[in-house]
Biopython code that builds the backbone (N, CA, C, O; Angstrom):
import numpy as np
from Bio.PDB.StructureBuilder import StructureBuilder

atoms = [
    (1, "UNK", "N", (2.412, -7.243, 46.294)),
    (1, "UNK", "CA", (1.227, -6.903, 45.521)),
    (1, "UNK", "C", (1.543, -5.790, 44.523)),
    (1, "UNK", "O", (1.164, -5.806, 43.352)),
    (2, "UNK", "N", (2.269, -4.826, 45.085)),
    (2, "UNK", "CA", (2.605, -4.077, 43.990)),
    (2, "UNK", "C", (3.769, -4.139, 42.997)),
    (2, "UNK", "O", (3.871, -3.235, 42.168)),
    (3, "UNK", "N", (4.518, -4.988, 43.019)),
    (3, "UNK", "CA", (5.604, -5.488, 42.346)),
    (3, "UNK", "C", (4.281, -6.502, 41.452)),
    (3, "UNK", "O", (4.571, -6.334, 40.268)),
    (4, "UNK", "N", (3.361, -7.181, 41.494)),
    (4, "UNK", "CA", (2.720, -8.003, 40.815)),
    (4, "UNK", "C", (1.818, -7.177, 40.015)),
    (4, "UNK", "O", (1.508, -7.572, 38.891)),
    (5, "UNK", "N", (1.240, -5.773, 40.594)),
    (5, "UNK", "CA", (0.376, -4.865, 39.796)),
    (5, "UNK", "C", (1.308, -4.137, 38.530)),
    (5, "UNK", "O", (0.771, -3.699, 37.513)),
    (6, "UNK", "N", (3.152, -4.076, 38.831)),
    (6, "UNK", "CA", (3.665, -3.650, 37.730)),
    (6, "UNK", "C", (3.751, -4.611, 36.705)),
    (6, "UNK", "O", (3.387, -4.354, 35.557)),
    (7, "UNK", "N", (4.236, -5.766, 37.062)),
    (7, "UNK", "CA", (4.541, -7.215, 36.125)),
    (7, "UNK", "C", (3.403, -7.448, 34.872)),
    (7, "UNK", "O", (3.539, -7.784, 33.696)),
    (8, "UNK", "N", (1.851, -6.998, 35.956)),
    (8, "UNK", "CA", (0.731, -7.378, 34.916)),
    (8, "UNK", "C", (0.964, -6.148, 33.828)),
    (8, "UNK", "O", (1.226, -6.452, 32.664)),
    (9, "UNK", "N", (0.857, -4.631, 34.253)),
    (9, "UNK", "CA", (1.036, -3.606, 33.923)),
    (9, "UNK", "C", (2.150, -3.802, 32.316)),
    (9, "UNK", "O", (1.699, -3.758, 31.172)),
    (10, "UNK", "N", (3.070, -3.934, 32.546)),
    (10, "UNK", "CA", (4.016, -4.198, 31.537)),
    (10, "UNK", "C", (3.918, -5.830, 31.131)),
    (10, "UNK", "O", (5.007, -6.402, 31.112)),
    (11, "UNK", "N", (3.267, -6.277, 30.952)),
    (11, "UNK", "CA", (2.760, -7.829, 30.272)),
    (11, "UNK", "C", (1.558, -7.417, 29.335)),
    (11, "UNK", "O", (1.357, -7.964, 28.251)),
    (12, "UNK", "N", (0.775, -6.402, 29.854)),
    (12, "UNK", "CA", (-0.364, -5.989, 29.128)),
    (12, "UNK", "C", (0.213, -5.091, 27.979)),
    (12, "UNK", "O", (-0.119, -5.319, 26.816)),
    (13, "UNK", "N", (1.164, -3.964, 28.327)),
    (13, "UNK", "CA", (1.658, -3.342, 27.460)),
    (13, "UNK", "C", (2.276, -4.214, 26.676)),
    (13, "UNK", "O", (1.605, -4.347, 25.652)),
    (14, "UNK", "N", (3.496, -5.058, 26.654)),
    (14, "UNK", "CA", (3.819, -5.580, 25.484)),
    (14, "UNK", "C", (3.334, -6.572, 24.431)),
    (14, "UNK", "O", (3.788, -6.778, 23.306)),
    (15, "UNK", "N", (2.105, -7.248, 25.184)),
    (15, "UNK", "CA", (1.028, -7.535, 24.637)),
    (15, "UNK", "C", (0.077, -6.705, 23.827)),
    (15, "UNK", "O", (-0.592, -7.223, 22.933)),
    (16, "UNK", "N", (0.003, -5.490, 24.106)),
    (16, "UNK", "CA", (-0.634, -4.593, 23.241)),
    (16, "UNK", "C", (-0.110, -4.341, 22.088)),
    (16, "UNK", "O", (-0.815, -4.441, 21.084)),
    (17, "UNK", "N", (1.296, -3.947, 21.991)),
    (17, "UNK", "CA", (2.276, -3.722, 21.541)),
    (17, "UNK", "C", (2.256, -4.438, 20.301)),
    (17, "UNK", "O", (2.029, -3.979, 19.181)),
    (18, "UNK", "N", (2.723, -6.531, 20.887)),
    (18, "UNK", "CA", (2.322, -7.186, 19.819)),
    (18, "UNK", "C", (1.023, -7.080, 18.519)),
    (18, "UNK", "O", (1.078, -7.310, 17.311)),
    (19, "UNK", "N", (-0.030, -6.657, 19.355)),
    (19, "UNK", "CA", (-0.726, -6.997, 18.217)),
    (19, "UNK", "C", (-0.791, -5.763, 17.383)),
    (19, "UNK", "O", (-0.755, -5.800, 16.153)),
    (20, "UNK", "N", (-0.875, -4.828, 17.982)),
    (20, "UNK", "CA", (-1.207, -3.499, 17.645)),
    (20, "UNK", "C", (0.046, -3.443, 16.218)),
    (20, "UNK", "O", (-0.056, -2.901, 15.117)),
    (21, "UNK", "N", (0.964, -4.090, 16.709)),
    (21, "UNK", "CA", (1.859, -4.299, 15.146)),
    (21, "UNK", "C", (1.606, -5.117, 14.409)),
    (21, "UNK", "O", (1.454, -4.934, 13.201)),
    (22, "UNK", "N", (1.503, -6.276, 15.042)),
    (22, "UNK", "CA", (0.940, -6.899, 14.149)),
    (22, "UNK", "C", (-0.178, -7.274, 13.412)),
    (22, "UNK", "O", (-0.326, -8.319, 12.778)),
    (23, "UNK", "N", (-1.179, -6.081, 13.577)),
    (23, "UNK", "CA", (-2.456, -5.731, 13.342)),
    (23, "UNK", "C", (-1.872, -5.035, 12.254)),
    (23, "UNK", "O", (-2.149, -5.363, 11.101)),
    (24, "UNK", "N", (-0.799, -3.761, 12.599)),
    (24, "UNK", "CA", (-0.415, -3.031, 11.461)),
    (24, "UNK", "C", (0.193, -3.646, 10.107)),
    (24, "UNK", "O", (0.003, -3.254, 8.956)),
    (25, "UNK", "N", (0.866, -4.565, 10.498)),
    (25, "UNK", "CA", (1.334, -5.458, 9.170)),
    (25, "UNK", "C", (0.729, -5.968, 8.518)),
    (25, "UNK", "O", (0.982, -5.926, 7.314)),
    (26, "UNK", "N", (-0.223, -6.604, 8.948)),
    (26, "UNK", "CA", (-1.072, -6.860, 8.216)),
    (26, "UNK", "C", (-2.253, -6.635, 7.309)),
    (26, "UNK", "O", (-2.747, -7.212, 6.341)),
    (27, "UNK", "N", (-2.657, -4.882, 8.471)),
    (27, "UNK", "CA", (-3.353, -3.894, 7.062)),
    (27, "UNK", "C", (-2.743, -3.301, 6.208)),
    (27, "UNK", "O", (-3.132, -3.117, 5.054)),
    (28, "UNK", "N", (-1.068, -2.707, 6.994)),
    (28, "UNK", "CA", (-0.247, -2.378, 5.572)),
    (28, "UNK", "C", (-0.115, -3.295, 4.422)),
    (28, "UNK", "O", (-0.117, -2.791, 3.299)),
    (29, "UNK", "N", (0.036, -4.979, 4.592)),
    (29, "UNK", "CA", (0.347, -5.836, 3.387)),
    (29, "UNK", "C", (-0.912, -5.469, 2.541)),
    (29, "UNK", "O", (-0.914, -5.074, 1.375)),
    (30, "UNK", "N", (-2.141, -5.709, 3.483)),
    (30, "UNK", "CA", (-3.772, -5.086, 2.030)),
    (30, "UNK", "C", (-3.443, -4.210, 1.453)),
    (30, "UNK", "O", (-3.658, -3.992, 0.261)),
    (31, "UNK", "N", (-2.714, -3.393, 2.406)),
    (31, "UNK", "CA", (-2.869, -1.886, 1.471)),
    (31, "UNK", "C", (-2.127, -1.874, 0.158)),
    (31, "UNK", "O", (-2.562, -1.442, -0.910)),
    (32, "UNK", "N", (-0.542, -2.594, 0.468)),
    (32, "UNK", "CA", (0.271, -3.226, -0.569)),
    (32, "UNK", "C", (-0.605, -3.472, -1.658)),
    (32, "UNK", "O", (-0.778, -2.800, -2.675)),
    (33, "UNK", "N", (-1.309, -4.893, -1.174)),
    (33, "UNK", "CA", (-1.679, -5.537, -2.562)),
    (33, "UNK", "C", (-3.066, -4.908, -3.472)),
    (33, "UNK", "O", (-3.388, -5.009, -4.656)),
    (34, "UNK", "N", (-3.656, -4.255, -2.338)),
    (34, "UNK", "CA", (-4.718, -3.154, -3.433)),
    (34, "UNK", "C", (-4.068, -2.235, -4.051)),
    (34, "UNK", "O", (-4.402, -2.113, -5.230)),
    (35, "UNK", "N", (-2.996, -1.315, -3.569)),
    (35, "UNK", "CA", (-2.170, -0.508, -4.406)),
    (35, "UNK", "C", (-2.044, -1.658, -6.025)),
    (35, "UNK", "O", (-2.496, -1.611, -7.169)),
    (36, "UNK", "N", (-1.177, -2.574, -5.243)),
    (36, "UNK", "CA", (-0.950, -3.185, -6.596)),
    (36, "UNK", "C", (-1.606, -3.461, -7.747)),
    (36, "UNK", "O", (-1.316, -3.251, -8.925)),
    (37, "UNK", "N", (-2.967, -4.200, -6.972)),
    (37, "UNK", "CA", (-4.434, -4.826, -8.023)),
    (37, "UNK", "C", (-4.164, -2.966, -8.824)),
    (37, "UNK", "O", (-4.067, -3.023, -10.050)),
    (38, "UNK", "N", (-4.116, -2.330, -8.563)),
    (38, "UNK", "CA", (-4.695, -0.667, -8.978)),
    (38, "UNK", "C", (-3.554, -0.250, -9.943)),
    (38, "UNK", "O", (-3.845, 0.441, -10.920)),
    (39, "UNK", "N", (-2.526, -0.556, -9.765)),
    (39, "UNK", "CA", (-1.218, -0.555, -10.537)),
    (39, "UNK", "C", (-1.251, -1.475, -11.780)),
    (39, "UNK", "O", (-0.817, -1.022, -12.839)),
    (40, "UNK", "N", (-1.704, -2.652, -11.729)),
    (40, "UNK", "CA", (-1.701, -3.486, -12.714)),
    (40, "UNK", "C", (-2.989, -3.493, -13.153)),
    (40, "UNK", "O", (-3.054, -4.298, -14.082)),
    (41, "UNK", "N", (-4.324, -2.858, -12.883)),
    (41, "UNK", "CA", (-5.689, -2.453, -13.973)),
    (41, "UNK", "C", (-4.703, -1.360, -14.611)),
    (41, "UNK", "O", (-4.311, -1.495, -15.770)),
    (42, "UNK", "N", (-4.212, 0.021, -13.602)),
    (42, "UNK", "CA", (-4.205, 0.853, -15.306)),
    (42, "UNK", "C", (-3.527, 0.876, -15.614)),
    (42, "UNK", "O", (-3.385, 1.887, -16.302)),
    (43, "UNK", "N", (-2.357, -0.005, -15.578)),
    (43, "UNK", "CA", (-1.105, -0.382, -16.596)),
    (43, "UNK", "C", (-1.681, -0.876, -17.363)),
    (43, "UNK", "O", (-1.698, -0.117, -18.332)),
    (44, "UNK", "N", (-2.425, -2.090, -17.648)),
    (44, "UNK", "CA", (-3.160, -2.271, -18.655)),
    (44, "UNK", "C", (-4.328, -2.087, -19.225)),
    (44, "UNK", "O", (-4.788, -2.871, -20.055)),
    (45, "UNK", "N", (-5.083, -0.726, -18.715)),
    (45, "UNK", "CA", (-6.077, 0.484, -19.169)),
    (45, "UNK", "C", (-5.232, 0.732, -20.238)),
    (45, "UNK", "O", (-5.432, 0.365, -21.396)),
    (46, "UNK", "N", (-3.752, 1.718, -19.596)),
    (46, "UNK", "CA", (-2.880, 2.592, -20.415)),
    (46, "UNK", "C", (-2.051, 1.794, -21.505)),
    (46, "UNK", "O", (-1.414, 2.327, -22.414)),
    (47, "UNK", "N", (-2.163, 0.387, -21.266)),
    (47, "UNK", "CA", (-1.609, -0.365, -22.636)),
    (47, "UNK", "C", (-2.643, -0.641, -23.555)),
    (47, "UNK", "O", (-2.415, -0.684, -24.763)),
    (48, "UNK", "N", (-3.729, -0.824, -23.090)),
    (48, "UNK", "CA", (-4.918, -0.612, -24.318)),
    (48, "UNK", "C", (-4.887, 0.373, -24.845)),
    (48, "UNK", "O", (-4.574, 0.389, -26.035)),
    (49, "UNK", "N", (-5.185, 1.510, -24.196)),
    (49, "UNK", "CA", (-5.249, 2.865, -24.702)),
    (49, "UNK", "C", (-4.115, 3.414, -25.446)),
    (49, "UNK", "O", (-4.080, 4.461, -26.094)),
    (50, "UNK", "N", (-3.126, 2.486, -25.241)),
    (50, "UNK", "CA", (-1.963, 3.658, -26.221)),
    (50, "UNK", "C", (-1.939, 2.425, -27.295)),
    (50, "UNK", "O", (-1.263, 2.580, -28.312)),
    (51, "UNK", "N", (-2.566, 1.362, -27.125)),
    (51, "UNK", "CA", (-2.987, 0.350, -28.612)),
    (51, "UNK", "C", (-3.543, 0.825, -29.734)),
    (51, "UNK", "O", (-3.217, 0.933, -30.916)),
    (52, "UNK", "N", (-4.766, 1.164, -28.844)),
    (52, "UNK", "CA", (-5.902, 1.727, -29.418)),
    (52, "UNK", "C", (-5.219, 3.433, -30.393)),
    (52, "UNK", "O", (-5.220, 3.579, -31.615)),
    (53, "UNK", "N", (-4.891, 4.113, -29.701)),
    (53, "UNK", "CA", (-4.144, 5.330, -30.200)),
    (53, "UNK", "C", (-3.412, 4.738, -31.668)),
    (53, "UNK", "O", (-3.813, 4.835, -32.828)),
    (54, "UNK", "N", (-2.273, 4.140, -31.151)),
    (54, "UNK", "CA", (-1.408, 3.599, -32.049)),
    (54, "UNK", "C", (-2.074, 3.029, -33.038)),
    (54, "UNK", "O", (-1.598, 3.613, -34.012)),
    (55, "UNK", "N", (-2.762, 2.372, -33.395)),
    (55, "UNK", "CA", (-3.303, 1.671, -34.237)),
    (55, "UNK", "C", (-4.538, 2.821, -35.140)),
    (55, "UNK", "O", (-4.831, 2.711, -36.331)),
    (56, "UNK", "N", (-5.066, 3.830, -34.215)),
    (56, "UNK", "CA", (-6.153, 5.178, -34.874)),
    (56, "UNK", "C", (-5.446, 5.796, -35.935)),
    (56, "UNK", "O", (-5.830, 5.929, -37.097)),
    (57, "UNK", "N", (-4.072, 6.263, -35.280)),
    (57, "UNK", "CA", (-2.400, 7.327, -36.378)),
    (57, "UNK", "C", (-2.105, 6.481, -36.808)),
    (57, "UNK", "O", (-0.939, 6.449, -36.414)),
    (58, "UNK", "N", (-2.268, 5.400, -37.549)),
    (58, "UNK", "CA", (-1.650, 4.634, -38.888)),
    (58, "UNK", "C", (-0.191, 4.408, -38.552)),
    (58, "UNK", "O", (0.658, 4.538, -39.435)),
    (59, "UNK", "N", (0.153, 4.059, -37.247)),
    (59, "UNK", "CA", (1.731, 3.625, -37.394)),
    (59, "UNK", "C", (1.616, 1.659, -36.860)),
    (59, "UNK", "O", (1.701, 0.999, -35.824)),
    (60, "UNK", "N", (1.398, 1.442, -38.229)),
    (60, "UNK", "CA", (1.293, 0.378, -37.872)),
    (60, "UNK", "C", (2.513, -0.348, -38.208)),
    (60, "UNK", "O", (2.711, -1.515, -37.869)),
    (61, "UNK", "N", (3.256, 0.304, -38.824)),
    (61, "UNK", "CA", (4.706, -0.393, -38.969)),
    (61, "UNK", "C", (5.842, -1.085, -37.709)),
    (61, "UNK", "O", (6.437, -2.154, -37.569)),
    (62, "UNK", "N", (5.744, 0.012, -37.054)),
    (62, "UNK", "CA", (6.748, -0.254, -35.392)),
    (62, "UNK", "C", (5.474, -0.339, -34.418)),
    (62, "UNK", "O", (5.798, -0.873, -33.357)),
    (63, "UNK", "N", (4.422, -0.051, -34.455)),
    (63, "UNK", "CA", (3.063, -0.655, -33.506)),
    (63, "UNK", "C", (4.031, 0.689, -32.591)),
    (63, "UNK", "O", (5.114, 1.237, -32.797)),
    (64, "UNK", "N", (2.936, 0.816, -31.509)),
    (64, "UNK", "CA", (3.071, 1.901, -30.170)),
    (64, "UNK", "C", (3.412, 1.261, -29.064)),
    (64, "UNK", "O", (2.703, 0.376, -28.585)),
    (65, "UNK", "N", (4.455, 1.619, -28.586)),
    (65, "UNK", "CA", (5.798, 1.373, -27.305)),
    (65, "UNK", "C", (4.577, 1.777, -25.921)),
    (65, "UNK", "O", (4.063, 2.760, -25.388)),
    (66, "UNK", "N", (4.576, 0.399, -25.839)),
    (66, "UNK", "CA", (3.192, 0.617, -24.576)),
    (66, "UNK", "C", (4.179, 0.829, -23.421)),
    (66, "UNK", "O", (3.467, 0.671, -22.429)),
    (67, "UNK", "N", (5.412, 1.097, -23.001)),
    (67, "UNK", "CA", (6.004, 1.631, -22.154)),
    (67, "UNK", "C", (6.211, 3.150, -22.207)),
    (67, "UNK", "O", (6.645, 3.758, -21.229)),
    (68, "UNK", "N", (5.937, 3.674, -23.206)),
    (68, "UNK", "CA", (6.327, 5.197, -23.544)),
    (68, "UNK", "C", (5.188, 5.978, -23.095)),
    (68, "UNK", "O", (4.079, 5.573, -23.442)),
    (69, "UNK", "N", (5.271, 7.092, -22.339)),
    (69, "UNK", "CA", (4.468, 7.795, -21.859)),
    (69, "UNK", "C", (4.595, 8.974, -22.462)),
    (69, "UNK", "O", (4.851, 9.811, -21.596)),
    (70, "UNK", "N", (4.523, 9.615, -23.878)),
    (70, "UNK", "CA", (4.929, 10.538, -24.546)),
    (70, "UNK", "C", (3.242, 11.636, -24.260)),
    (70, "UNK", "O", (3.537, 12.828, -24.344)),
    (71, "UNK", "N", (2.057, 11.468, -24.037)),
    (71, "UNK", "CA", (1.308, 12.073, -23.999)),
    (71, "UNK", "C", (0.485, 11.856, -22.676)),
    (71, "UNK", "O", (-0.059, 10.820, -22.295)),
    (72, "UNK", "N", (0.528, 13.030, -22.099)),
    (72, "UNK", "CA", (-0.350, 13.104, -20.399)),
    (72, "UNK", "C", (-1.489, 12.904, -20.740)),
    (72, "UNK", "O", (-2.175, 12.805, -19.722)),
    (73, "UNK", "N", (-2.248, 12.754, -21.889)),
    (73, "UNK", "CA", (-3.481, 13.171, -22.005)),
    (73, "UNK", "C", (-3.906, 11.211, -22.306)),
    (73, "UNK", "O", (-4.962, 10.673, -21.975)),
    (74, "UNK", "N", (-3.241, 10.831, -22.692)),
    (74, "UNK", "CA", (-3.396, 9.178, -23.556)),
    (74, "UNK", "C", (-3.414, 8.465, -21.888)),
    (74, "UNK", "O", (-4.356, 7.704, -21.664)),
    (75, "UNK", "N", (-2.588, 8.660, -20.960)),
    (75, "UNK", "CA", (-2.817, 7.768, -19.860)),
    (75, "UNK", "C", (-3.450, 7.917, -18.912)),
    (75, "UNK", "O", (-4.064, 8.956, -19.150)),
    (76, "UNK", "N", (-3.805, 7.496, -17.725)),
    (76, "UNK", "CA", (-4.305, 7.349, -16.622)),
    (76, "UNK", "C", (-3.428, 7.453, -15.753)),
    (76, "UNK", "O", (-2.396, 6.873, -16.090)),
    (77, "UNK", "N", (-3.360, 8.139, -14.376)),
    (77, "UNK", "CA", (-2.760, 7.835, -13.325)),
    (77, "UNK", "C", (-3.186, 7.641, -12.457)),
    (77, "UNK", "O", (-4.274, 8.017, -12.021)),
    (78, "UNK", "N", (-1.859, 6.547, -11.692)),
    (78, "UNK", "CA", (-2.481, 6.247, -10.248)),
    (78, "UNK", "C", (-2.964, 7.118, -9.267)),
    (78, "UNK", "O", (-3.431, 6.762, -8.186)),
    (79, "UNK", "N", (-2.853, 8.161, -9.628)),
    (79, "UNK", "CA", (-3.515, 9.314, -8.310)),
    (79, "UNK", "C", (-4.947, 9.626, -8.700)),
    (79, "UNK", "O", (-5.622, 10.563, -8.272)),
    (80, "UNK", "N", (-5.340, 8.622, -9.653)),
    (80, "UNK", "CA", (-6.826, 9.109, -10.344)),
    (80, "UNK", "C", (-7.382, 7.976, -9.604)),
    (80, "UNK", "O", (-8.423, 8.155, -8.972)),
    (81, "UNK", "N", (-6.901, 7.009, -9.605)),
    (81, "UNK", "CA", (-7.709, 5.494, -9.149)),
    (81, "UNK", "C", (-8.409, 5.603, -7.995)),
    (81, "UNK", "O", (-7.859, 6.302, -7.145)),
    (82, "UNK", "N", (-9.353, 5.173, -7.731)),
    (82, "UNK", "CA", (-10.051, 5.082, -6.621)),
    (82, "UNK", "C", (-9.752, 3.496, -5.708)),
    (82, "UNK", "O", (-9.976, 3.353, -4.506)),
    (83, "UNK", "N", (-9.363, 2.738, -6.367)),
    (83, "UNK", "CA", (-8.421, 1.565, -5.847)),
    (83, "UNK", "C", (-7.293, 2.174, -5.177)),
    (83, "UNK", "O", (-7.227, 2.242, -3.950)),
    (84, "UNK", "N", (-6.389, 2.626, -5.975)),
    (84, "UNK", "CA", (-5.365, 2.906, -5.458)),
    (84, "UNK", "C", (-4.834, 4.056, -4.599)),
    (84, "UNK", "O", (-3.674, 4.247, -4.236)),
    (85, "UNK", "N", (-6.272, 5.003, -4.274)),
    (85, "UNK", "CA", (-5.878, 5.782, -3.119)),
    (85, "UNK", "C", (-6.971, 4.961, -2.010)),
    (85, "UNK", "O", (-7.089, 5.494, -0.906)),
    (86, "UNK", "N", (-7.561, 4.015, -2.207)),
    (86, "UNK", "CA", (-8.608, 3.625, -1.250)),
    (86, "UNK", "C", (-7.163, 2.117, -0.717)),
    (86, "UNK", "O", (-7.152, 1.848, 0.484)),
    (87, "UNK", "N", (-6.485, 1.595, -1.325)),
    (87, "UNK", "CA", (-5.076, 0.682, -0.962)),
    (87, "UNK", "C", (-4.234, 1.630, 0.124)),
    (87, "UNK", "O", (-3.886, 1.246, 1.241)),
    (88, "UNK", "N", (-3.978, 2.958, -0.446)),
    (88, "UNK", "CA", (-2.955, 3.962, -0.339)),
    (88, "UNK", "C", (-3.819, 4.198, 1.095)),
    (88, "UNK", "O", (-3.016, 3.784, 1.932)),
    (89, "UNK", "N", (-4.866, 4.583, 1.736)),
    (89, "UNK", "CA", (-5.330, 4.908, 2.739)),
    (89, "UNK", "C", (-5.232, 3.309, 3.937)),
    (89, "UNK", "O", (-4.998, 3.315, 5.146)),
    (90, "UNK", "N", (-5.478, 2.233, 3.125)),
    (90, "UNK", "CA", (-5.269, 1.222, 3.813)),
    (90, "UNK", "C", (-3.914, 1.359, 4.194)),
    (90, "UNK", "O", (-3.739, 1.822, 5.321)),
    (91, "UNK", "N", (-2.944, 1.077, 3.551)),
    (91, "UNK", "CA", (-1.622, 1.285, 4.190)),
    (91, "UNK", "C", (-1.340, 2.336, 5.322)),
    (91, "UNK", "O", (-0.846, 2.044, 6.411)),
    (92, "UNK", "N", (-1.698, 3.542, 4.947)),
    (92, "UNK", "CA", (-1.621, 4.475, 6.139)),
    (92, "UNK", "C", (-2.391, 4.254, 7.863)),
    (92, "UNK", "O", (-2.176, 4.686, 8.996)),
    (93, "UNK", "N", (-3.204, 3.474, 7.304)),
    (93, "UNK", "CA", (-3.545, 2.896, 8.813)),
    (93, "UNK", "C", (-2.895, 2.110, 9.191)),
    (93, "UNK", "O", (-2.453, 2.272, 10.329)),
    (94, "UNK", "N", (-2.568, 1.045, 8.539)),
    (94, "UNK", "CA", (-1.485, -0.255, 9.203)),
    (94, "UNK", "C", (0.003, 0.918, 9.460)),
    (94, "UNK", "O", (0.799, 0.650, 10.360)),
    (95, "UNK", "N", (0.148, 1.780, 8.848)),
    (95, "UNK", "CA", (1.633, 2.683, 9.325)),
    (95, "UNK", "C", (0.818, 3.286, 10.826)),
    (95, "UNK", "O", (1.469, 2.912, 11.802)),
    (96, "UNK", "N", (-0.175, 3.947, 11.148)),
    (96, "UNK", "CA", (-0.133, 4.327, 11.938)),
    (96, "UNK", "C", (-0.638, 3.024, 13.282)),
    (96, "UNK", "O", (-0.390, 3.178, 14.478)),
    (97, "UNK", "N", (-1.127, 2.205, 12.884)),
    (97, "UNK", "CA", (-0.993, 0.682, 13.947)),
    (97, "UNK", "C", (0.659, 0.292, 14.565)),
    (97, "UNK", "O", (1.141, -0.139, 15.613)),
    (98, "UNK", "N", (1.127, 0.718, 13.269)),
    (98, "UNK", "CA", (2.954, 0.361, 13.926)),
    (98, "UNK", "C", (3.283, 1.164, 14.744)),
    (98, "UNK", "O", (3.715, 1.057, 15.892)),
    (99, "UNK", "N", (2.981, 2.298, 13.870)),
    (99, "UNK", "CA", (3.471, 3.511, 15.185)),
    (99, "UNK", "C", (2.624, 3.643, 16.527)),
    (99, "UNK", "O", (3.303, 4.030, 17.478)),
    (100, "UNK", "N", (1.303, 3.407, 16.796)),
    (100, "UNK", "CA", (0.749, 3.722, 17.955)),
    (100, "UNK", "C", (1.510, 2.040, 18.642)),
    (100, "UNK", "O", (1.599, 2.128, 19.866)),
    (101, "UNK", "N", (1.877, 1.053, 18.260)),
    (101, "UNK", "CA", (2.100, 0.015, 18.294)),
    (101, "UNK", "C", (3.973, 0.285, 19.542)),
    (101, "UNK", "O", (4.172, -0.643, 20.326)),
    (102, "UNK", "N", (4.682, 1.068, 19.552)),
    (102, "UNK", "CA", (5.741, 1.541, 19.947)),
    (102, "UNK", "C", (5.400, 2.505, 21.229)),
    (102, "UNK", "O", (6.217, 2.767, 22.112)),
    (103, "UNK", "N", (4.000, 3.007, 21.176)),
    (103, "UNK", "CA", (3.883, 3.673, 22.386)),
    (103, "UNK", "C", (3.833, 2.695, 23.806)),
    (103, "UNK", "O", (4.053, 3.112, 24.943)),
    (104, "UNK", "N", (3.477, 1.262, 23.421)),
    (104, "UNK", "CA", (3.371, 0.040, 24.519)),
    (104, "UNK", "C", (4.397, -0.632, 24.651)),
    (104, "UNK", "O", (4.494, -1.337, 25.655)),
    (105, "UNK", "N", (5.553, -0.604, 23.584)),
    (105, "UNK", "CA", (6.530, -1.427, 23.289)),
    (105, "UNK", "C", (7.763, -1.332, 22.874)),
    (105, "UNK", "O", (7.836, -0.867, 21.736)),
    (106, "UNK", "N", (8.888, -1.629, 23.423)),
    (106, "UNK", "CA", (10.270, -1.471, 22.606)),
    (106, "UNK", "C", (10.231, -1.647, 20.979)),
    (106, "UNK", "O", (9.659, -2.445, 20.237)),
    (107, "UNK", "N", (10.978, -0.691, 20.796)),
    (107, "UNK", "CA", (11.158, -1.021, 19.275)),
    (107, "UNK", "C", (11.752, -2.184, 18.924)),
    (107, "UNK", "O", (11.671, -2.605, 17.770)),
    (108, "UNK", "N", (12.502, -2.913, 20.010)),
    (108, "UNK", "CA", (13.211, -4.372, 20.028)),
    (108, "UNK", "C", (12.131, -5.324, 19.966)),
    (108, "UNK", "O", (12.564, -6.460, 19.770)),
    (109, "UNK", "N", (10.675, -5.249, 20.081)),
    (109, "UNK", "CA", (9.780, -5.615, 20.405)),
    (109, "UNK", "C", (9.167, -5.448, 19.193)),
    (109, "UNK", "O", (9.402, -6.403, 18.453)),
    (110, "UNK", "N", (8.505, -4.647, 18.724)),
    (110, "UNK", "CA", (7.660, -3.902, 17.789)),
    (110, "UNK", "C", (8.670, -4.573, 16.481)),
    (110, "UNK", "O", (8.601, -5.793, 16.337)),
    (111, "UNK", "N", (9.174, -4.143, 15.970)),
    (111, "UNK", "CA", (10.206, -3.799, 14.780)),
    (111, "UNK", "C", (10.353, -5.256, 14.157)),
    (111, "UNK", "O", (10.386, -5.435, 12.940)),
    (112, "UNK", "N", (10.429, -6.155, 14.975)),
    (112, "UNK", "CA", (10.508, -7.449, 14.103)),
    (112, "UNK", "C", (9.098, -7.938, 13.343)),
    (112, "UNK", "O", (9.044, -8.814, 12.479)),
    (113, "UNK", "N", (8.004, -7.191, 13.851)),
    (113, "UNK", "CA", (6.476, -8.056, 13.420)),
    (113, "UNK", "C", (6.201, -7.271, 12.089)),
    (113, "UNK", "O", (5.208, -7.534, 11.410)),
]
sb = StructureBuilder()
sb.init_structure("model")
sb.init_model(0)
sb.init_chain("A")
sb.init_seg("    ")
for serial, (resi, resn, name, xyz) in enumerate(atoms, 1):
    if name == "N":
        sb.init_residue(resn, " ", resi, " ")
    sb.init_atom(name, np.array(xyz, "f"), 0.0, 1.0, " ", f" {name:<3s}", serial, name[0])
structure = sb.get_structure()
């Protein structure tokens, strides 16, 4: 009986284990792809906006290098987005699902999901 109370004991844990990671992978991937959606609005906020610029200063000859970040004030950053720290917080939960995810489970266990 008590050799059967450990068996369940550690069946439950690595069962926990499983999902609890693989719970985490799967809120980290959201978090991924909202980062991203948030990455690719103000990349192209900041390519309008340095259009728009470019085209106000009369250099319309060579048009404005929408890769050039020559003025802090012309772009947006991702630490402004509300997407992309509300992605950025999603991920941090699926990181901490992995990690509470290792307190039930080998990392031989955990690490592949």
């Amino acid at each position: 009986s008590n050799t059967m109370g450990k068996v369940d004991c550690q069946t439950t844990n690595i069962l926990l284990a499983v999902c609890f990671a693989a719970a985490g992978s799967i809120v980290s991937a959201i978090g991924y792809v909202t980062e991203k959606k948030a990455h690719n609005r103000i990349n192209e906020q900041n390519r309008e906006l340095s259009l728009s610029i470019g085209s106000a200063s009369g250099d319309s000859q060579n048009g404005p290098n929408p890769l050039s970040n020559t003025s802090s004030t012309s772009t947006k950053s991702f630490i402004s987005s509300k997407l992309w720290c509300t992605g950025f917080g999603i991920y941090v939960i699926g990181s901490i699902l992995q990690a509470a995810a290792l307190k039930f489970g080998a990392q031989s266990v955990v690490a592949p999901l």
